[in-house]
N, C-alpha and C positions, 0 to 999 in steps of 0.2 A: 745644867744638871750633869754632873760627873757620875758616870755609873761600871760598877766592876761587876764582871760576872765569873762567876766560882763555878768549877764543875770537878768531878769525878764520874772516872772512865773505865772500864775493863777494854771493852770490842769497840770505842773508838764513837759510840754511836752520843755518849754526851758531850764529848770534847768535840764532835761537829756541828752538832747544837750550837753548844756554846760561841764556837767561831765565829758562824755563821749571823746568831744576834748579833755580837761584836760589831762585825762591819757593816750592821744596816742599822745600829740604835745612835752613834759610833759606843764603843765601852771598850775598857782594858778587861785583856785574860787572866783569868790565874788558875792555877791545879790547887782545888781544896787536898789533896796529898803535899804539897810542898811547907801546908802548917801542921802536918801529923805528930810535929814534936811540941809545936809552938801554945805554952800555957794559956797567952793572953793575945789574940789577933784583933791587932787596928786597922780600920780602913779608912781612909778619908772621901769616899766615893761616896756622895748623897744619896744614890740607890745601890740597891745588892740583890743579883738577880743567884740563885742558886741553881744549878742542873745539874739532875742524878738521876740514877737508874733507879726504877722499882724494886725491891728485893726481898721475896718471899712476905709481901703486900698483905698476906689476913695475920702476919706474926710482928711485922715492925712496919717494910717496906722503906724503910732509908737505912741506908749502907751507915755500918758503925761509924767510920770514919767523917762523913758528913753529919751526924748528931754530934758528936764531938767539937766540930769546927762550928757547929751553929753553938753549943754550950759555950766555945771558948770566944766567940765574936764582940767584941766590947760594945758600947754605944749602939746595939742593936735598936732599942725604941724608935731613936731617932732616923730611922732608916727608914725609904719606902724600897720595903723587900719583894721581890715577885722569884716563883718557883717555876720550876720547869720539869716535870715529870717524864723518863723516856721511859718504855714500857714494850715488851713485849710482844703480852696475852693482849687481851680486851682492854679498853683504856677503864672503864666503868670498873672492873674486877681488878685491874692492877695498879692504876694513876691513882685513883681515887680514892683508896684508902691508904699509901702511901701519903699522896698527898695533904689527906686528914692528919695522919700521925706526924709529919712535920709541922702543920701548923697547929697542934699540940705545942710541940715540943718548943719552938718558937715565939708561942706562949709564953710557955714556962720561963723562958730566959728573957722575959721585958718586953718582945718584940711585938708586930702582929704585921700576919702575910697579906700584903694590900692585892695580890691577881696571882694568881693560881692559870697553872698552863698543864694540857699534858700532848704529848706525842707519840705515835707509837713507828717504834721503828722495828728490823730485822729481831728477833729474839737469840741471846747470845747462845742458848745450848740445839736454835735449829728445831727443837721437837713443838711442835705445834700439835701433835695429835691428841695429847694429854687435854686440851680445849674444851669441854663440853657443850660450845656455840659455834656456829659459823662463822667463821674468820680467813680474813685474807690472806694468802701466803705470799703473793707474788712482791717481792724486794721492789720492783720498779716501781711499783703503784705507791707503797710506803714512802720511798725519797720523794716521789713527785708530791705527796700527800703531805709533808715533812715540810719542803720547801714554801710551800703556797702558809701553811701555820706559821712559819718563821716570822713569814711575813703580817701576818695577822699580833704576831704578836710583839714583835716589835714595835708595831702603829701603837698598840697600845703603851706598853713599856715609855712610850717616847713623850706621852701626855700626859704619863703617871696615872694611867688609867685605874679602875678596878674589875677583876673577872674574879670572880668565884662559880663554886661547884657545891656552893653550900643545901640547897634546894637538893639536887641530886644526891646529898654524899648522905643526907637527912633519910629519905627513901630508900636507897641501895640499903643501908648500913642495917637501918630497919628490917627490909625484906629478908636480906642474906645471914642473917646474927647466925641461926641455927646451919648455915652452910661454912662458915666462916667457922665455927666453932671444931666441926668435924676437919676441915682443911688444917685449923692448926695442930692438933692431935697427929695428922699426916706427916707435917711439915716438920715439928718433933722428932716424931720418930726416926725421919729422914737424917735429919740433923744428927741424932745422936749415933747413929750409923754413919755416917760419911766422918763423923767424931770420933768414932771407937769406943764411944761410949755405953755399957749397960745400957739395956732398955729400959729399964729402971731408975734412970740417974736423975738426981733431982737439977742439975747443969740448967742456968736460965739461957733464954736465948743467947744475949753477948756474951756467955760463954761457952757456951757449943759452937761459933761461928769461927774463934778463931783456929778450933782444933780441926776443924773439918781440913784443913791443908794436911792434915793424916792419910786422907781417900786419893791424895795427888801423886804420881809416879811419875819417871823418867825412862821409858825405856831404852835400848840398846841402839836406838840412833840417834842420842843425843851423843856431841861430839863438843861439851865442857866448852860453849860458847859463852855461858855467863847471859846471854839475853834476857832470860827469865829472870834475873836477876835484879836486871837495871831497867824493865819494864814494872816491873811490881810496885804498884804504889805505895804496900806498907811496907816494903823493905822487908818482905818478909822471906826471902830468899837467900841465904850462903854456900858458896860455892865452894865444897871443901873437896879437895884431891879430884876436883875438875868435873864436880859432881854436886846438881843441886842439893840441898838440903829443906826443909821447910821449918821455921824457929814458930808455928803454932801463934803465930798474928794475922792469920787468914782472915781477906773480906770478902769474899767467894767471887772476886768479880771474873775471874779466867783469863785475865790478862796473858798469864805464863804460859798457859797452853795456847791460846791465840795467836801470840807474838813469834812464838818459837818459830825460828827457821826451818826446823828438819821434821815439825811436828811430831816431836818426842815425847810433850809432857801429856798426861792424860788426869781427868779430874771425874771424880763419881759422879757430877751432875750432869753429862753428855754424852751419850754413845761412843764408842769409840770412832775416832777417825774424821768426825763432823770438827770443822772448823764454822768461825764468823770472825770477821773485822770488819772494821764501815770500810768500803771501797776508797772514799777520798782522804782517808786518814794514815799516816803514812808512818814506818817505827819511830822515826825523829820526834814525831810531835809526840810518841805515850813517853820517849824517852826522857821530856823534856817537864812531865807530869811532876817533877818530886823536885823542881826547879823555878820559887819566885818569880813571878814576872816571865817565865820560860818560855812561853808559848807562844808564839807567834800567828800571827791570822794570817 
């Protein structure tokens, strides 16, 4: 059985996901960014394993760009597909309803998700306090927690197993409706602020998301490297007179502010001054994000 596996990245934590299954299922890498233009994507790989971050999980929870490349996947049916959810907050609160809304959407395009995964790793904006449960902060326990799942999930992966979260996602979805509801009201408002848009604005989510690169700045030590530029997976960055620019195809992942050398960019969904990247992930590889076949394990 030939298997690819697709990811998208900001901080680095699903591109080592992804690697990582790679050399234990064996599977080829690819950056779901390097078909950001592509109408119609073929693969010939008998399974197709997807990883992606969480994103704002009670409003979509899959990054624009990966509903996209799942819309655009051809011969999807025919595929034994499996998910890989990275995540934050709480796996239950943030995997889970992501990873409900993907295999909606996966659905709707012919397909159906045979095993469902989540992980949770480092949180890309750092703030944990926003939490309303006890939770782990400590990064070391997370990779070691990360690792030992890899492996769990691979075994499965590699027999064409099935895992679902269907029992659980039935419960949660149930329990939380009336907390979910208020969260997205929150997560709105959020959005149309980090958008500049009226409080008022009737703007859906995918499009409030890609204007939110409005709330993003450069300050006075940035020194017109272009980084942010050739890090960014929707190419949503122009460097005019040595000076980023934002062209409003934002996918909030913080690449640019992560990436940057001189920690110049700054973005409204993190404190000033907090940085994350995955530790074993290195610029070459996000570089190499918006590049077929690029990636190297």
């Amino acid at each position: 059985m030939s298997i690819a596996v697709y990811y998208f990245s900001g901080t680095g934590n699903s591109l080592a996901v992804a690697k990582d299954l790679a050399r234990r299922l064996p599977a080829t890498v690819e950056p779901i960014a390097a078909f950001r233009d592509s109408e119609n994507i073929v693969t010939t790989a008998d399974a197709i394993g997807v990883v992606f971050p969480a994103y704002m999980a009670h409003l979509s929870g899959v990054p624009r760009m990966v509903e996209r490349f799942i819309r655009r996947l051809s011969n999807i049916g025919s595929k034994y597909l499996f998910a890989v959810c990275t995540c934050g907050g709480h796996e239950d609160f943030n995997a889970l309803p992501a990873l409900k809304n993907l295999a909606r959407l996966v659905r709707s395009a012919g397909g159906r998700i045979s095993a469902e995964f989540s992980i949770r790793l480092p949180m890309n904006t750092l703030d944990y306090g926003h939490i309303p449960v006890p939770i782990d902060k400590d990064h070391g326990r997370m990779f070691q927690r990360c690792e030992r799942r890899i492996l769990e999930i691979s075994q499965t992966v590699g027999r064409r197993g099935r895992s679902r979260y269907r029992i659980r996602k039935i419960i949660l979805n149930w329990l939380m409706t009336p907390l979910y509801r208020m969260l997205q009201t929150l997560y709105y408002q959020d959005l149309r602020q980090k958008a500049k848009e009226p409080s008022d604005s009737n703007l859906r989510f995918e499009e409030l998301v890609p204007l939110t690169d409005k709330s993003i700045y450069a300050d006075d030590k940035c020194q017109g490297c272009g980084t942010c530029a050739k890090v960014c997976p929707a190419g949503n960055i122009a460097m005019i007179q040595g000076r980023p620019v934002w062209q409003h195809r934002c996918e909030i992942c913080l690449a640019c502010a992560e990436w940057c050398p001189n920690q110049a960019i700054h973005h409204g969904s993190r404190e000033y001054g907090k940085t994350y990247r995955h530790p074993r992930v290195r610029l070459q590889d996000m570089l190499e994000q918006s590049t077929p076949g690029g990636t190297a394990l």
